[in-house]
PAZAPA-4460 file (N, C-alpha, C; in steps of 0.05 Angstrom, whole numbers, plus 32768, in hexadecimal, padded with zeros to 4 digits):
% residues 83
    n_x    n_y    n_z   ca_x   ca_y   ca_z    c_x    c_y    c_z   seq   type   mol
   7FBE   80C5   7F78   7FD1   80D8   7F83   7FC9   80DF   7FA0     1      X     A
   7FDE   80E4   7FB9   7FD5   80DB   7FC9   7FEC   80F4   7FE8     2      X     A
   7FF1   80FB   7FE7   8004   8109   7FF6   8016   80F7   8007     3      X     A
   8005   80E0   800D   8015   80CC   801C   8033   80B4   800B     4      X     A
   8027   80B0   7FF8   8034   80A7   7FE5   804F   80AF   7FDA     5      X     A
   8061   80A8   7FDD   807B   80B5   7FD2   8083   80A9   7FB8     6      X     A
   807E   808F   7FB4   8086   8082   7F9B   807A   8068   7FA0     7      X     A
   8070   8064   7F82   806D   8049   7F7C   8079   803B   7F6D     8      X     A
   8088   801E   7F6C   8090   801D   7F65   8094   7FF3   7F60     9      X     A
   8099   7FE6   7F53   8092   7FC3   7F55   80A2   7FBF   7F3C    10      X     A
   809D   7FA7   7F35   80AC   7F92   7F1F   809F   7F76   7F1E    11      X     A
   8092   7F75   7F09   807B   7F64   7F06   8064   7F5A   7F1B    12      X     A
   8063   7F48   7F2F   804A   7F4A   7F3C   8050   7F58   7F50    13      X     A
   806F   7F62   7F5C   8075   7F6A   7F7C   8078   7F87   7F75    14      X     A
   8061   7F8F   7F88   8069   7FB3   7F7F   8066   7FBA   7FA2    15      X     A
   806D   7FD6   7F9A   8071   7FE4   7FB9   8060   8003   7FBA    16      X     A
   805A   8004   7FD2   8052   802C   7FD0   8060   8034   7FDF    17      X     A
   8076   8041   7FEA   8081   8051   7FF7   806C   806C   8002    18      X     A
   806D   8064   8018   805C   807F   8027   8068   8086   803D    19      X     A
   8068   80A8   8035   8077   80BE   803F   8060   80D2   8053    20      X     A
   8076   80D6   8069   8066   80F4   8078   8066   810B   8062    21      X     A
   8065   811D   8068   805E   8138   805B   8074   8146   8051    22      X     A
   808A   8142   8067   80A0   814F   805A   80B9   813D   804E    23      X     A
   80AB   8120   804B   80B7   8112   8038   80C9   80F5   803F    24      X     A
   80C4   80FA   8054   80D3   80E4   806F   80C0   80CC   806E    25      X     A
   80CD   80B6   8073   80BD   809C   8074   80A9   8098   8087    26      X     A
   8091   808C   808E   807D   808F   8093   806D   8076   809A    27      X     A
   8087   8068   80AE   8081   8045   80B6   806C   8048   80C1    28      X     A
   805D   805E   80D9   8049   8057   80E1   8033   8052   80D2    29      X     A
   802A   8062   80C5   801A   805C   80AE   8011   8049   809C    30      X     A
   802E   803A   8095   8030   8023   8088   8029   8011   8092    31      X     A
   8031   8009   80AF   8023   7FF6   80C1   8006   7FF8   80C9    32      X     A
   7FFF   8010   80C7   7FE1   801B   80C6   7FD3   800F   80B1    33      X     A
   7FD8   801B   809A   7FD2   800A   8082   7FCF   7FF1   807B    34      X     A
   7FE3   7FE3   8080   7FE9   7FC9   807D   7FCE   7FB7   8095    35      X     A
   7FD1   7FC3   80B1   7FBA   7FAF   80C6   7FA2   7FB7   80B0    36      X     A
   7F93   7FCD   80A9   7F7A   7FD3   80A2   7F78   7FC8   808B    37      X     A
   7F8C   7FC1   8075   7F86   7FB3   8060   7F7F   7F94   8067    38      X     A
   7F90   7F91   8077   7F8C   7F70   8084   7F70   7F6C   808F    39      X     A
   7F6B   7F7C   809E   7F4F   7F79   80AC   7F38   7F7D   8095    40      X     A
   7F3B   7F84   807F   7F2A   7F86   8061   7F2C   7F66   8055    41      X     A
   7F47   7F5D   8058   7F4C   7F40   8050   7F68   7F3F   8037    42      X     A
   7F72   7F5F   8035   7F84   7F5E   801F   7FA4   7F5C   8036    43      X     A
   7FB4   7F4B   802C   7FCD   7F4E   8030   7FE3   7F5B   802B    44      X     A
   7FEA   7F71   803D   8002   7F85   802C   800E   7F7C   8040    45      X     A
   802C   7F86   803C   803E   7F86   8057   8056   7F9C   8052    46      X     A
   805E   7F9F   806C   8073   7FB9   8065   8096   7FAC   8066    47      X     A
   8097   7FC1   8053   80B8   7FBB   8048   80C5   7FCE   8049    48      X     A
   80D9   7FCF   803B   80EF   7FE4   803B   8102   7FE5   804A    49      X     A
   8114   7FF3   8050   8127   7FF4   8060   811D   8008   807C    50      X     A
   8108   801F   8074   80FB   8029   8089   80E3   8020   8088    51      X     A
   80D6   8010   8087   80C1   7FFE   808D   80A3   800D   808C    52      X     A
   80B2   8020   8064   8094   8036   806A   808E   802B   804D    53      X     A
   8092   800D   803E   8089   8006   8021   8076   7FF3   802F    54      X     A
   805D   7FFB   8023   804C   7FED   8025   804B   7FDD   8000    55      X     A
   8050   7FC6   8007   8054   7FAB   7FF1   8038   7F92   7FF1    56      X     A
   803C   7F93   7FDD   801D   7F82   7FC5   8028   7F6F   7FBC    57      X     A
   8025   7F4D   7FB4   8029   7F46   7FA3   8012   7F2F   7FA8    58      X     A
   8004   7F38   7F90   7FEB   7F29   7F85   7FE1   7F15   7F78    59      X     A
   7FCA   7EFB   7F82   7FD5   7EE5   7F7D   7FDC   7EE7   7F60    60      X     A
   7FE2   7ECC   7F4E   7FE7   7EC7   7F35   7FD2   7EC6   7F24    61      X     A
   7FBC   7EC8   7F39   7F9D   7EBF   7F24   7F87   7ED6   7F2D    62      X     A
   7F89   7EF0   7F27   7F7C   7F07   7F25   7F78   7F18   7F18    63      X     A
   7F58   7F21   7F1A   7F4A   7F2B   7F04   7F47   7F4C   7F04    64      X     A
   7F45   7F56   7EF1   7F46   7F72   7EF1   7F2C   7F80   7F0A    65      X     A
   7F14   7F71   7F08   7F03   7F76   7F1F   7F15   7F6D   7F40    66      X     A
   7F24   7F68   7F3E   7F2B   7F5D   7F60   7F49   7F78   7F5B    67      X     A
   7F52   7F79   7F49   7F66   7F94   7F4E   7F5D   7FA9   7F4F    68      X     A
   7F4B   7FB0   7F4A   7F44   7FCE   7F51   7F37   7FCB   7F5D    69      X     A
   7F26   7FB7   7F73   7F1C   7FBD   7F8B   7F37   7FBE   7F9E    70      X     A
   7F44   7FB3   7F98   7F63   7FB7   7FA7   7F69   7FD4   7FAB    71      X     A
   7F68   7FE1   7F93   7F75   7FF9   7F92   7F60   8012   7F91    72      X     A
   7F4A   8006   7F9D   7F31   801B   7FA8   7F2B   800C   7FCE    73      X     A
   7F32   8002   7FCD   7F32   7FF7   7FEC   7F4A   8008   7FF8    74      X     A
   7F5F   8004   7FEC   7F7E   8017   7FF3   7F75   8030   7FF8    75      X     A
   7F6D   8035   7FDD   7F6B   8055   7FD5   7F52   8066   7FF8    76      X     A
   7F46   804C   7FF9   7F37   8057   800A   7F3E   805C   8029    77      X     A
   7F4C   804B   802A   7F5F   8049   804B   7F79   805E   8047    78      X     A
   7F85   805F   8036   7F97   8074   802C   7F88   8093   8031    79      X     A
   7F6C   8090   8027   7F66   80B0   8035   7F5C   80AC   8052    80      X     A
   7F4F   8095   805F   7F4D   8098   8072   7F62   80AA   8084    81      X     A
   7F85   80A0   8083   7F92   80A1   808B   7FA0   80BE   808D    82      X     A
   7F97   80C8   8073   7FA7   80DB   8064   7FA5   80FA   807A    83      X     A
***
């Protein structure tokens, strides 16, 4: 849980996080923020949406429960950087 986060949301391997400013408004800078610092870690997100504030995952076909949750503790960690 995350104040940045507005919704999550995917359909089998392609999921999205929608991240919001504070008062609920989309939050492209961030996302693009997000997205370079995960890259420079070595993970690939990219931003979507129609306001270009969904930061989007889709992970290879051959991954293990140890490589997803360093995913989503690497996030989690740049997510507060940001926050």
């Amino acid at each position: 849980k995350n104040g940045l986060i507005g919704n999550v949301r995917g359909q089998g391997a392609l999921w999205g996080l929608e991240l919001i400013q504070t008062d609920g408004s989309p939050n492209p800078p961030i996302t693009s923020q997000l997205m370079v610092q995960m890259l420079n870690q070595g993970f690939i997100f990219l931003a979507g949406g129609r306001n270009h504030n969904v930061l989007t995952l889709s992970p290879p076909f051959l991954i293990n429960e140890q490589e997803i949750q360093f995913t989503i503790e690497t996030l989690n960690a740049n997510i507060r950087i940001n926050a």
